[in-house]
Phi, psi and omega in degrees: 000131185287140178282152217237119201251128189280011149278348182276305186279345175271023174280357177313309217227031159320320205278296175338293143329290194322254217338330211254326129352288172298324176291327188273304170315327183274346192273332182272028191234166179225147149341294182295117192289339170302323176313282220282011219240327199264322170301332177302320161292352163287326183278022166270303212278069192288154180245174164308318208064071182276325202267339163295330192290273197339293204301331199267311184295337202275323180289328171328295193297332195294335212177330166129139152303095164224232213251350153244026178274316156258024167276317192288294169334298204285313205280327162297321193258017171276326206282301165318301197307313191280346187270309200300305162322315175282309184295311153350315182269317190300247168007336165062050177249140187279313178239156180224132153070052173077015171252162161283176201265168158285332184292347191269287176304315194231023194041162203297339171293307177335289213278323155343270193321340164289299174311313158295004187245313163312309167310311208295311195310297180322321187298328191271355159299325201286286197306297210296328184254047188027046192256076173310325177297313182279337181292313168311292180273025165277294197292357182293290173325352170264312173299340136304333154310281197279014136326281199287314191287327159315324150258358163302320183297281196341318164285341190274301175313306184251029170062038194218043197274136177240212177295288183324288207285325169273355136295312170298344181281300176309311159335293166293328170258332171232357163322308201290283199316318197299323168291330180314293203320312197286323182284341190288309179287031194190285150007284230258357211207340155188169192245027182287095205301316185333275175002268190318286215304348179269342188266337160321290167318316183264351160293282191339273180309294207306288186303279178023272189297306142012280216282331171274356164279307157350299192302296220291343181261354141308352196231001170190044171249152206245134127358286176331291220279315200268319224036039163221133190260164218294148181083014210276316204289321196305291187337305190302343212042046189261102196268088157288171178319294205279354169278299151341283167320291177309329202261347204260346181283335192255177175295144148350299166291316169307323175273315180278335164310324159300319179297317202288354151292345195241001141307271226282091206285345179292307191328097172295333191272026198294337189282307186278354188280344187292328173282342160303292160341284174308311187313299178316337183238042155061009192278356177295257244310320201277321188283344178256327182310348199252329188271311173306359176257353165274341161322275174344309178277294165347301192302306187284001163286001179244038160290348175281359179246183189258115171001154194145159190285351175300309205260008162285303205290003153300309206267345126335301183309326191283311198296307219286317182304319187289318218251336172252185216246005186208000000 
């Protein structure tokens, strides 16, 4: 199968990027010159910009891309930009897209503080152009974030994380925003609800698949390739779908000797015997059958539009998310 390159799928709206590139470089600049100084340093840290993509194909397919298709655009991905940020200090993480993090460069107060500068700022894009309607699902979705990362700790502390519950965590933490993007793009563009609700249904189904491919390359992604390393979540004691799946295959005594294993900080071998574990009881296999049946749904949530090269390139986006390697 050829590999699906996310220059291919943003070519619809190439011109369009750019323009929403530039509006988002000016939404970010300030007076105070340390703001500008630290903002300058987030856009050297290019990201895909998966989620300006998500907002921009989405207003397209619904109705056409406009001037509050990039108001939508600019506000999701200040929103996104600032939870990376926030995450980085909680995480003590050094590096983010091969750079160092702001928390690394300007400490940990800074980049708080940054981050709160980012929100605020998207939110007051939203109010000055009065686009009330997007405040509504930006802020459910934020309070669904941090929800969702709340019961990952909570569940992370006593190891007792089951399907339900980690489907429902993933929902919420990486789900919500993927879905925010499509409906926030479908807004900005008709008030056809059959529309909102399928680009909804496939921000949903989409953010899904996302995050248990994610999950499943922790357990067999190369470092180079993920630029994070193999096992981090094990380290975290962080119990995903292929970890679930394996310890619910085995007895009782076996599955808490795995735990009493992701417990144990001497155990130099603890990462690999936990991947081993899984690999031995199928649980990559059984996490990408579940992310490919959210693929699946996501494609088919766009059956209510009509052939075009957009909805080709939604439905690219989905292969490209199942399918990569970082």
């Amino acid at each position: 199968m050829s590999t699906i390159k996310l220059s291919d799928i943003s070519s619809p709206i190439k011109n369009e990027l750019d323009i929403f590139q530039s509006i988002f470089k000016d939404a970010m600049r300030s007076n105070v010159g340390l703001v500008d100084l630290v903002a300058r340093y987030i856009i050297r840290q290019k990201g895909k910009k998966i989620r300006p993509l998500l907002v921009l194909l989405s207003s397209k397919i619904a109705g056409g891309i406009n001037e509050r298709s990039y108001r939508g655009a600019v506000l999701v991905e200040l929103l996104h930009t600032a939870t990376l940020i926030h995450d980085d200090v909680v995480d003590n993480a050094d590096k983010r897209r091969g750079l160092w993090s702001i928390n690394k460069v300007f400490k940990n107060k800074v980049a708080v503080l940054m981050g709160d500068y980012l929100l605020s700022r998207g939110l007051m894009i939203a109010v000055d152009g009065k686009d009330f309607d997007f405040l509504a699902v930006i802020t459910n979705a934020v309070k669904r974030m941090s929800e969702g990362e709340l019961l990952q700790i909570q569940k992370t502390r006593k190891l007792d994380i089951d399907e339900e519950t980690y489907f429902k965590v993933i929902s919420d933490k990486t789900a919500s925003l993927i879905e925010t993007c499509c409906v926030i793009g479908a807004l900005s563009a008709t008030q056809n609800d059959q529309y909102i609700s399928a680009l909804k249904n496939y921000g949903h189904s989409l953010g899904m698949s996302f995050q248990i491919r994610d999950d499943i390359l922790d357990y067999e992604g190369t470092s180079s390739l993920t630029g994070k390393p193999v096992g981090g979540d094990i380290k975290e004691k962080k119990i995903t779908l292929p970890l679930i799946y394996a310890l619910n295959k085995v007895s009782k005594q076996e599955a808490n000797s795995i735990r009493k294993l992701l417990k144990d900080k001497k155990e130099p071998d603890a990462v690999k015997k936990v991947i081993a574990f899984v690999r031995e009881n199928n649980g990559i296999e059984y996490a990408y059958s579940i992310s490919r049946k959210f693929a699946s749904e996501a494609k088919d949530s766009l059956s209510v539009f009509p052939e075009s090269q957009t909805k080709l390139a939604l439905e690219s986006l989905v292969d490209f998310v199942t399918e990569r390697k970082n």
